[in-house]
N, C-alpha and C positions, 0 to 999 in steps of 0.2 A: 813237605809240600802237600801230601796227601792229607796231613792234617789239617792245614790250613784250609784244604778243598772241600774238606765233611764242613768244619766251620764255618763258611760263609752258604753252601750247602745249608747249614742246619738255619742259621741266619734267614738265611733267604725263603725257608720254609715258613717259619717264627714268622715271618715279618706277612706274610701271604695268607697264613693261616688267621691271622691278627686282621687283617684288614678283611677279610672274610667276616669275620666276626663282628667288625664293628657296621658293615655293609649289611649282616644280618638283623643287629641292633636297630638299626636306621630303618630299612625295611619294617620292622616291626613297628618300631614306634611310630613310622609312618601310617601303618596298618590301625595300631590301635587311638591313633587321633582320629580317626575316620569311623571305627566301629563306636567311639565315643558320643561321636556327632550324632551316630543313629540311635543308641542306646539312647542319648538324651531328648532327640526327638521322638521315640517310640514313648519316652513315660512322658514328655508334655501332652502330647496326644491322646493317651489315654486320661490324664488328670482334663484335658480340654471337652474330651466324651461326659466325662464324670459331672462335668460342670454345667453342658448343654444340656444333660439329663434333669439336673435339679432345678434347673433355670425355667424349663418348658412345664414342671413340674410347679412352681412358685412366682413364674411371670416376673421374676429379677433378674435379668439380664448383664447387670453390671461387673460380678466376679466373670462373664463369660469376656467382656471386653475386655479388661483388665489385663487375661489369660491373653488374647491375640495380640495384643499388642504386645505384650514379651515375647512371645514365638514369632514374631514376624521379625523383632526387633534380631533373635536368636540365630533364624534363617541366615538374614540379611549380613552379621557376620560369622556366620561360618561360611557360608559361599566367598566371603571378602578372604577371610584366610585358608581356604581352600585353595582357593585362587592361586591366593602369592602363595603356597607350599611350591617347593621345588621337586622336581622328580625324584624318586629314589628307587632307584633297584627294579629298575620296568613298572614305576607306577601308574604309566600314562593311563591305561585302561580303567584301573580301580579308582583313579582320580576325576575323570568323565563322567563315570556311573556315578560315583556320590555325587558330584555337581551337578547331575542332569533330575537327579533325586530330589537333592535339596529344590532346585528350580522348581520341580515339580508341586513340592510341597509348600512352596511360595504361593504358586498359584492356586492351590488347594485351599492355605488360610482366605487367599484375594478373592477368590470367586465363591467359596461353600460356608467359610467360617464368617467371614465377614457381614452377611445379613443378619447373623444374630447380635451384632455388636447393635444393630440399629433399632430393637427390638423392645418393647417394654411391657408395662401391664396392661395396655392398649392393644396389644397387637393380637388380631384376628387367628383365631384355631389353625386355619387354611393357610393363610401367611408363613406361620413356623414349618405346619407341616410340609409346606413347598420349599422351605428354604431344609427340612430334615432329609427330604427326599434328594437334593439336589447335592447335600453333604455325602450320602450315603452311596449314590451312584460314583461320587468324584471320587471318592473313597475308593472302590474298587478298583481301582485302575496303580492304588499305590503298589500291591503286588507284583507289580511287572517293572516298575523301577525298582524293588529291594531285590529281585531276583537278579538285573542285571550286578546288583551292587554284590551279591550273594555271589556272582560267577567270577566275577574279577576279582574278586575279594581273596578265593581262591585258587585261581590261576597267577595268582601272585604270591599266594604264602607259598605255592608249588614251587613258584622261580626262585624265592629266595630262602626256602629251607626252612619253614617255619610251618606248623600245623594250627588249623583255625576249628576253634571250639563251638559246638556246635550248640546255638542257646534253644534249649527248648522253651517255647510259650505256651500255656496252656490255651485252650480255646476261648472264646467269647462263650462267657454267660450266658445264657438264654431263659 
């Protein structure tokens, strides 16, 4: 009898220990579809800087549209499948923060990147620079949404037993 007790005992551990782990796995992957999102929005961003630089530089504006409209197109579904993601492992939090990110960066292409789609070898010194002025303020404001995304990000690796790498960026060129 006592044998039987360790066995389903040890079973029942297996089976606990097991579903931990795949609740870990999940949790993860859920983590790293998300840090994906922003890693892939952090290098269009920088390639879309690269491109309004050359553009203001050469009055070609064309590769700069080109770019927004794949990053809008990008936003528009990963917010779609953010969306439908299902909870996992107390995601509600880290799942708000990057939706309210991505949103925000919605409107960042909509309002700051967008005047330069409109933009050619006609357009006025003053003109760009009002519309570079207007990118560069809206820009600021993205550090207070990655930081939310930053805090959840790890109050959720906390809850489900996972450790978050911490990427170093080097600074902005000057």
């Amino acid at each position: 009898m006592r044998k039987i007790f360790r066995l389903i005992m040890v079973a029942a551990f297996v089976a606990a220990a097991g579903c931990g782990m795949i609740k870990g796995k999940s949790a993860l992957e859920f983590n790293d579809k998300l840090a994906s999102c922003s890693d892939s929005l952090f290098t269009k961003g920088k390639r879309m800087g690269t491109e309004i630089g050359n553009a203001m530089k050469t009055h070609d504006f064309t590769a700069v549209t080109a770019m927004t409209n794949d990053l809008k197109q990008y936003i528009d579904k990963q917010l779609i499948e953010i969306e439908k993601l299902e909870n996992v492992g107390g995601s509600d939090r880290l799942k708000e923060a990057m939706l309210q990110f991505l949103n925000f960066e919605k409107d960042l292409v909509g309002k700051a990147v967008m005047p330069f789609t409109k933009m050619n070898s006609s357009t006025p010194p003053e003109e760009i620079q009002t519309a570079v002025t207007t990118l560069m303020a809206k820009s600021s404001e993205e550090n207070k949404y990655l930081e939310k995304v930053k805090t959840a990000q790890r109050e959720y690796a906390q809850k489900n037993g996972f450790v978050i790498r911490e990427a170093t960026v080097p600074p902005p060129a000057q």
